[in-house]
Kinemage of the C-alpha trace (Angstrom):
@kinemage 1
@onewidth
@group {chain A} dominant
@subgroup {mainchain}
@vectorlist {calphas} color= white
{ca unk a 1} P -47.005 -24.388 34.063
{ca unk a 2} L -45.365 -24.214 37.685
{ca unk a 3} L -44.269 -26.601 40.270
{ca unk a 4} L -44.704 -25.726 44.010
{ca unk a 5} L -43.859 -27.374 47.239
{ca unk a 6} L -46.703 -26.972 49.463
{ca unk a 7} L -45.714 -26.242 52.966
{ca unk a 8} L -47.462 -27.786 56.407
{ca unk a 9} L -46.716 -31.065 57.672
{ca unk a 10} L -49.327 -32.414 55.635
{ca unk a 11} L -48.450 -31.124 52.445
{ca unk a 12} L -44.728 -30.973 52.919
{ca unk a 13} L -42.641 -32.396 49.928
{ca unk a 14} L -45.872 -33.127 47.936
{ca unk a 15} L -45.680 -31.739 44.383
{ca unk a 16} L -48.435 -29.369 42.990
{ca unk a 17} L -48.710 -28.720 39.377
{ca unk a 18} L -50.936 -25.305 38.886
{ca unk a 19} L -51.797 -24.626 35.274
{ca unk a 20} L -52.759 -20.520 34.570
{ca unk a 21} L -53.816 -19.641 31.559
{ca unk a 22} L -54.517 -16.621 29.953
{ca unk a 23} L -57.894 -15.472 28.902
{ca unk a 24} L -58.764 -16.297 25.318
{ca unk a 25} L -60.355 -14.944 22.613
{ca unk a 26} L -62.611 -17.268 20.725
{ca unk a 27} L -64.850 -16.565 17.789
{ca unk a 28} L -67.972 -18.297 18.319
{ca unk a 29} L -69.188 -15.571 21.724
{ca unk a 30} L -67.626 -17.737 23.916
{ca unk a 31} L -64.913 -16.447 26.365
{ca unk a 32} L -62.428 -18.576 27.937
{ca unk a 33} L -61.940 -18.719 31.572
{ca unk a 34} L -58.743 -18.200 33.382
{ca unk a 35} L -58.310 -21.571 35.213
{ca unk a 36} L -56.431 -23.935 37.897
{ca unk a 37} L -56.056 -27.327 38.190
{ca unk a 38} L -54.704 -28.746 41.732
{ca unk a 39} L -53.645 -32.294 41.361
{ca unk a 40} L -54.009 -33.520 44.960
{ca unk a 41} L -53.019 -36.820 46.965
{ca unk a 42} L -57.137 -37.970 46.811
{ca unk a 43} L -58.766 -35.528 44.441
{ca unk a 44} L -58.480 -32.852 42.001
{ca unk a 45} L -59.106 -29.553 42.422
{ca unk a 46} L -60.360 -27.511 39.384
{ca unk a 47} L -60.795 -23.367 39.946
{ca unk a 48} L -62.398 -20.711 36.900
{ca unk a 49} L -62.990 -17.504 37.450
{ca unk a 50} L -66.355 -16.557 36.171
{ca unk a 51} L -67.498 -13.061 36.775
{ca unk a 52} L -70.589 -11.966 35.782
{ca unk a 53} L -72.141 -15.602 36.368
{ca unk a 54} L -74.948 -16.907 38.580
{ca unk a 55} L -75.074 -20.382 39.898
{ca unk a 56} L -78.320 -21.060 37.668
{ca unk a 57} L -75.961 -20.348 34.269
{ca unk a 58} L -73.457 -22.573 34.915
{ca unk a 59} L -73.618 -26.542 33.471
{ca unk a 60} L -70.610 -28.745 34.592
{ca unk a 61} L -69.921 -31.587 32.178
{ca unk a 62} L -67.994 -34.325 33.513
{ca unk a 63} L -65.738 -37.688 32.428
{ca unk a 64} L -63.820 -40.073 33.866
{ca unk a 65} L -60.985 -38.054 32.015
{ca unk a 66} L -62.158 -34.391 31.589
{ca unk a 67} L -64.290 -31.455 33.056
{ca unk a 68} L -65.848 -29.303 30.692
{ca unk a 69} L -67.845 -25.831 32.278
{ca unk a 70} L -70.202 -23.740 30.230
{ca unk a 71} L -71.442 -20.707 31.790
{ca unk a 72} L -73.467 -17.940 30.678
{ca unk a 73} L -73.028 -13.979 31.312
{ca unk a 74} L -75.708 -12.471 33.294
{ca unk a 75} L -74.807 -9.215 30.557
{ca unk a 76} L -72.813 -9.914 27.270
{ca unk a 77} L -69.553 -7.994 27.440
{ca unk a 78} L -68.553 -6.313 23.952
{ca unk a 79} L -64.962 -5.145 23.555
{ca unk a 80} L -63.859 -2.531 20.642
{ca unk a 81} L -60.369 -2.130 19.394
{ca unk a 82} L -59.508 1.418 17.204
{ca unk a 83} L -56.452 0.985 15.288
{ca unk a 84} L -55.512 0.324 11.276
{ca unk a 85} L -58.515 -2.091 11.788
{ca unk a 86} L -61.395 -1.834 13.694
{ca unk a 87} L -62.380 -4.861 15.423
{ca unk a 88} L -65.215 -5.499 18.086
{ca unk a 89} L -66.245 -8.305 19.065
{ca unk a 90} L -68.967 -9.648 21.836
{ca unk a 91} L -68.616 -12.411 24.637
{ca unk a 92} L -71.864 -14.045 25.996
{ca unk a 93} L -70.731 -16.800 27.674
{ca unk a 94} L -67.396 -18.789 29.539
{ca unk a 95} L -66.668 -21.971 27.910
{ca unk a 96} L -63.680 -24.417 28.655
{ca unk a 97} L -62.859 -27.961 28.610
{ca unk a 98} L -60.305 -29.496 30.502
{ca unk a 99} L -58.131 -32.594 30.224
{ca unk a 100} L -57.452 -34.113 33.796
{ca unk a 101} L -54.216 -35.560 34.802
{ca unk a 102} L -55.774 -38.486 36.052
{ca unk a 103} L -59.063 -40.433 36.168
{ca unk a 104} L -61.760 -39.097 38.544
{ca unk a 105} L -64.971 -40.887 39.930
{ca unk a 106} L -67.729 -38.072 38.278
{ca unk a 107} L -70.758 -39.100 40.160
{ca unk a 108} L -68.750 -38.130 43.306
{ca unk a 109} L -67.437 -34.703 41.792
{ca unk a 110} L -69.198 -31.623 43.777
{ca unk a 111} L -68.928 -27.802 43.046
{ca unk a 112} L -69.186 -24.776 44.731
{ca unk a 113} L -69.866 -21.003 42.803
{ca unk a 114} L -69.027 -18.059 45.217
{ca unk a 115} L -68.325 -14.333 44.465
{ca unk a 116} L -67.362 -14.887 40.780
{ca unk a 117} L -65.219 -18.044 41.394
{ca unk a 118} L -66.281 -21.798 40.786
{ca unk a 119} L -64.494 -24.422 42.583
{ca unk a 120} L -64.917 -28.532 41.346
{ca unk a 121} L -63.862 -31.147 43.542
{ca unk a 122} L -63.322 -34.093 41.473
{ca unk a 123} L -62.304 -37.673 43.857
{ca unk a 124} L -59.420 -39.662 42.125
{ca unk a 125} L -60.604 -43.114 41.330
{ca unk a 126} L -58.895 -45.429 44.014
{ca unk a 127} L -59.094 -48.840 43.573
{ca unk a 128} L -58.224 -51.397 46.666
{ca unk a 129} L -57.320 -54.927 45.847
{ca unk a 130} L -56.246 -57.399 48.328
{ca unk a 131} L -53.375 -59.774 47.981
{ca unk a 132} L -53.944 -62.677 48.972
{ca unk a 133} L -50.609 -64.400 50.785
{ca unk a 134} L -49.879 -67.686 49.970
């Protein structure tokens, strides 16, 4: 986990936690995705990388409180390791779910697949309540 500062006038002294995690092995075929989460002043940005996806494999699942992304491989990828003990195991699909820092509205969420990488925009809930003055 890292802090940043962003830089720009707009972004200047506002606190971005990034989250990168390594590439998993799982044991049911499913991969899992190396990811970042952007917690932003209105909304939160959530990136995977997904190569070897099309935009008609991917289902986005989402929560007030999480984001989960299954997408399939347009080839399953098999990877052999030679050693004291021979292992090989096959990935057919990208599967994550992620826990969001803070509750998003879902039916406004929107996401956008390009050259391997899937972007979700997810609006923070903001609620508005006036005071009345007495």
């Amino acid at each position: 986990m890292m802090n940043r500062q962003v830089g720009g006038e707009k972004g200047r002294g506002m606190e971005i936690e990034r989250r990168i995690i390594k590439a998993t092995w799982a044991h049911n075929g499913n991969l899992e995705p190396l990811y970042e989460v952007e917690d932003k002043e209105d909304e939160i940005l959530v990136t995977f990388d997904l190569p070897r996806v099309s935009k008609e494999n991917v289902a986005i699942n989402t929560t007030a409180d999480m984001v989960e992304v299954i997408a399939k491989m347009s080839n399953a990828v098999c990877w052999e390791r030679w050693g004291v003990v021979q292992k090989e195991i096959t990935f057919q699909a990208f599967r994550k779910q992620i826990r969001l820092p803070e509750p998003i509205e879902p039916e406004k969420a929107h996401a956008l697949l390009k050259n391997g990488i899937l972007r979700i925009t997810l609006p923070k809930i903001r609620r508005k309540v006036l005071i009345n003055i007495e």
